[in-house]
C-alpha positions as CSV (number, residue, x, y, z in Angstrom):
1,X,24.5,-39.7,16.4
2,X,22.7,-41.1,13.8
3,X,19.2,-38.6,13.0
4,X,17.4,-41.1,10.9
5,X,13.5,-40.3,10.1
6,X,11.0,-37.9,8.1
7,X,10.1,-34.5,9.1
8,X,7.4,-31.9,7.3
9,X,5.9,-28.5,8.1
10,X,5.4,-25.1,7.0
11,X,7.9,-22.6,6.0
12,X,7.0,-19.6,8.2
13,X,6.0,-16.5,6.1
14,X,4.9,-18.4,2.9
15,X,2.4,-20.9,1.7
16,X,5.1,-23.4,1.4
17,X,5.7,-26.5,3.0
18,X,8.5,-28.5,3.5
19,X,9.7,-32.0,4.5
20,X,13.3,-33.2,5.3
21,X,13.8,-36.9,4.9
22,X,17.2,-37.8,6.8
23,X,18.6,-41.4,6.1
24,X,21.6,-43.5,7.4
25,X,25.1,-43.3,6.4
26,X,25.2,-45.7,4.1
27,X,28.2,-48.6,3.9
28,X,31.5,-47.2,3.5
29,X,30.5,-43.2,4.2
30,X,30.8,-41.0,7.2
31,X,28.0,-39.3,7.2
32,X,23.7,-39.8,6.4
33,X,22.2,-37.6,4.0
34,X,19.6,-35.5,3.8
35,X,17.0,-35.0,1.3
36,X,14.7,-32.0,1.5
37,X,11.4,-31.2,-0.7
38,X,10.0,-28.0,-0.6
39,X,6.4,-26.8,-2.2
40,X,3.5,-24.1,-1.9
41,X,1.6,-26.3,-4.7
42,X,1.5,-23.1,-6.8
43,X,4.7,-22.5,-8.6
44,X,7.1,-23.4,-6.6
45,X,8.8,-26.9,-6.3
46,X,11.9,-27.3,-5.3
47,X,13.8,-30.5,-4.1
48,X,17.4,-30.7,-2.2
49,X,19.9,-33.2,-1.4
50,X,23.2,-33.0,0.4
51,X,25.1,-34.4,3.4
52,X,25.0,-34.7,7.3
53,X,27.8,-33.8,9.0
54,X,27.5,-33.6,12.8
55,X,23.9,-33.3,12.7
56,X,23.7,-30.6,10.2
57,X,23.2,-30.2,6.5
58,X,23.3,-27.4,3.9
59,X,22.1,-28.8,0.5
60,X,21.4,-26.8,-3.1
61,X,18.3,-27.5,-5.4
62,X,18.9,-29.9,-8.1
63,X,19.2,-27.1,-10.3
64,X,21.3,-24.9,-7.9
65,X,19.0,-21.9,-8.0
66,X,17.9,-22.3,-4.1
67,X,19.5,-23.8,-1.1
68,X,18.2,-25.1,2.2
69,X,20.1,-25.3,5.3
70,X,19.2,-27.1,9.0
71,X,20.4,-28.7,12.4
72,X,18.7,-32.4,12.9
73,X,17.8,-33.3,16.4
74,X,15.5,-36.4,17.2
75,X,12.2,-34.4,17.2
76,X,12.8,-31.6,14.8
77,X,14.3,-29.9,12.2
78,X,14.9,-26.2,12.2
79,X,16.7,-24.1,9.6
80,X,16.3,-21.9,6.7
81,X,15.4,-21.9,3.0
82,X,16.5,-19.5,0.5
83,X,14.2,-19.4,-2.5
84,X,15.2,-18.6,-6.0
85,X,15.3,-14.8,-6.3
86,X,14.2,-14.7,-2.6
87,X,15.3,-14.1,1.1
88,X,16.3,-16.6,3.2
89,X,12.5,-18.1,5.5
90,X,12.6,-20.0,8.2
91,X,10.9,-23.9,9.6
92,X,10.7,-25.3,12.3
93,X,9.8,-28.7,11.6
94,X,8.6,-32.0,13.5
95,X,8.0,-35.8,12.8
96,X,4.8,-36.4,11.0
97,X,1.7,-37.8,12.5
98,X,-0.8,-40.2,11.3
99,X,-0.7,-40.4,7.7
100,X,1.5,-36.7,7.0
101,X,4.6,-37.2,5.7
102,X,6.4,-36.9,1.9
103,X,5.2,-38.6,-0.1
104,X,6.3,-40.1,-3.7
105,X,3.9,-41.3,-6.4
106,X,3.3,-42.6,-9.6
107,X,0.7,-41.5,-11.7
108,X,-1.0,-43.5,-14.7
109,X,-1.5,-42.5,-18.3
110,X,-4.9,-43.9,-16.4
111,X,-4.6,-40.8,-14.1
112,X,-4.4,-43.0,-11.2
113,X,-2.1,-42.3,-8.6
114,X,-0.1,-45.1,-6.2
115,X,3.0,-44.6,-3.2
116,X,4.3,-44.5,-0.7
117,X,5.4,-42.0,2.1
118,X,8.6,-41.7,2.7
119,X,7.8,-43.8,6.3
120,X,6.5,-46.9,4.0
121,X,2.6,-45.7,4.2
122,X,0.8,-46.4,1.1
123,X,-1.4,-44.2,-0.5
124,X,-3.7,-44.3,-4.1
125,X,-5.9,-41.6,-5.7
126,X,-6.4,-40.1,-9.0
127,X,-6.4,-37.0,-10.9
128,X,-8.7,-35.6,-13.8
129,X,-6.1,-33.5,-16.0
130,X,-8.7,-31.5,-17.9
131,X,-10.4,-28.3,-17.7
132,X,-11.4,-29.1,-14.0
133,X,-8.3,-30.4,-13.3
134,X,-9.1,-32.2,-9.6
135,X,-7.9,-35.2,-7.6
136,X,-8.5,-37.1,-4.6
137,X,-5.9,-39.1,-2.0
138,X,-6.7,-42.2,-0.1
139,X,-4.8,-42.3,2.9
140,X,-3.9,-45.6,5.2
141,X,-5.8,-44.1,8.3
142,X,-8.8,-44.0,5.9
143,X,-9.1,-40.0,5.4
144,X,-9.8,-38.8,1.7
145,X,-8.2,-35.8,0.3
146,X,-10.0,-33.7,-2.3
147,X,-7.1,-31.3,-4.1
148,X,-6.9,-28.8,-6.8
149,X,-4.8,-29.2,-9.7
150,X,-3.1,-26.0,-11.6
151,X,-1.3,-27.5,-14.9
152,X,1.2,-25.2,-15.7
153,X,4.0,-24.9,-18.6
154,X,6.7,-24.8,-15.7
155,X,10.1,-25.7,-17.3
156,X,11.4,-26.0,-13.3
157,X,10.3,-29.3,-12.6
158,X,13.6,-31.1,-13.7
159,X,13.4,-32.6,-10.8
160,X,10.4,-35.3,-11.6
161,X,10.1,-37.7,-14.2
162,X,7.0,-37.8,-16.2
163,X,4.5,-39.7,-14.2
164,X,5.6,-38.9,-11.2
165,X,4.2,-36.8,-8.7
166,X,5.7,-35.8,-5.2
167,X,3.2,-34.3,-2.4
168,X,3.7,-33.2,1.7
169,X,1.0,-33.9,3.6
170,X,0.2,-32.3,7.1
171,X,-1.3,-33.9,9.9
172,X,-4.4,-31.4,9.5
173,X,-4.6,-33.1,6.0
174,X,-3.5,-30.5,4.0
175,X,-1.1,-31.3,1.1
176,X,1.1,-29.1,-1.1
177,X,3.3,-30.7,-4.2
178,X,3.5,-31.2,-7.8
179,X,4.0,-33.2,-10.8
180,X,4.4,-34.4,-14.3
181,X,2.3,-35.9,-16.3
182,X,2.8,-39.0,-18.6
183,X,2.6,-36.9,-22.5
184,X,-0.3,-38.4,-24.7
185,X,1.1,-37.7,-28.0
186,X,4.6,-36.0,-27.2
187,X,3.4,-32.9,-24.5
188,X,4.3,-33.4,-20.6
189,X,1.9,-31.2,-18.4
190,X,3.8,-29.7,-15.9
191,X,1.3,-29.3,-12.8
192,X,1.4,-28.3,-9.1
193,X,-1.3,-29.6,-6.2
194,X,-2.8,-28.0,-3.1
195,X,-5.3,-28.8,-1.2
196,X,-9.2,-28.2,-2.1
């Protein structure tokens, strides 16, 4: 069976939330893939990748310091993350309603902010990197999104290019994720995003 789709949640025990993106087997492979983002908008971003073999998938963190493991079924993923330096936690997680979903941006030297969710929705926004660092998300279904920004020196976010800027958001609206700013004059800002 084929478990195509987007799935996002919350990682019981923790502030984190996660989303599991599960695509098609693409032409001349076995097996779909998997690609899983997990974030508590704090400190912590983490983003996984790895195959789907009989509706399964155990992937590592690009930068191997914390693997993710689940079982696929049509409406939800459930499965365990283990953080770096950290037990293993647990999701149960189902497809996202409304405007939730993972999302992928791209953020201007402007400090505007325009994507997609990983289901096609579109989104814009902005953010402010300053000392009130702040933002706010337009969503397709109309809702707006106030967030706080925490810039941080974090060194983990290998994971992002600068200007780019990956969020979750539930269907209660509430969003975890991070980014990386585009450097005026050489410095990236490193900088994670949770809800207001």
């Amino acid at each position: 069976a084929q478990f195509v789709g987007s799935f996002v949640g919350e990682v019981e025990g923790t502030n984190a939330f996660v989303a599991v993106v599960a695509a098609p087997a693409q032409k001349g492979q076995d097996s779909g893939a998997v690609q899983v983002y997990v974030s508590d908008g704090r400190g912590l971003s983490e983003w996984f990748s790895g195959p789907i073999s009989d509706g399964s998938f155990a992937a590592k963190s690009d930068d191997g310091d914390a693997e993710a493991e689940g079982k696929l079924s049509s409406d939800s993923v459930t499965g365990t993350v283990v953080l770096p330096g950290g037990e293993p936690v647990s999701y149960e997680i189902t497809p996202p309603s409304g405007a939730a979903g993972l999302y992928e941006l791209t953020l201007s030297s402007a400090g505007e902010l325009n994507g997609a969710s990983a289901a096609g929705l579109g989104v814009t926004g902005e953010i402010s990197l300053g000392k009130q660092a702040t933002g706010m998300l337009r969503l397709v279904d109309g809702k707006r999104l106030k967030f706080a920004v925490t810039q941080k020196r974090a060194g983990d976010l290998a994971h992002l290019s600068p200007g780019q800027v990956r969020l979750i958001v539930l269907p209660g609206g509430e969003l975890r994720g991070a980014g990386k700013g585009r450097p005026a004059g050489g410095g990236g800002s490193d900088f994670f995003i949770r809800s207001a």
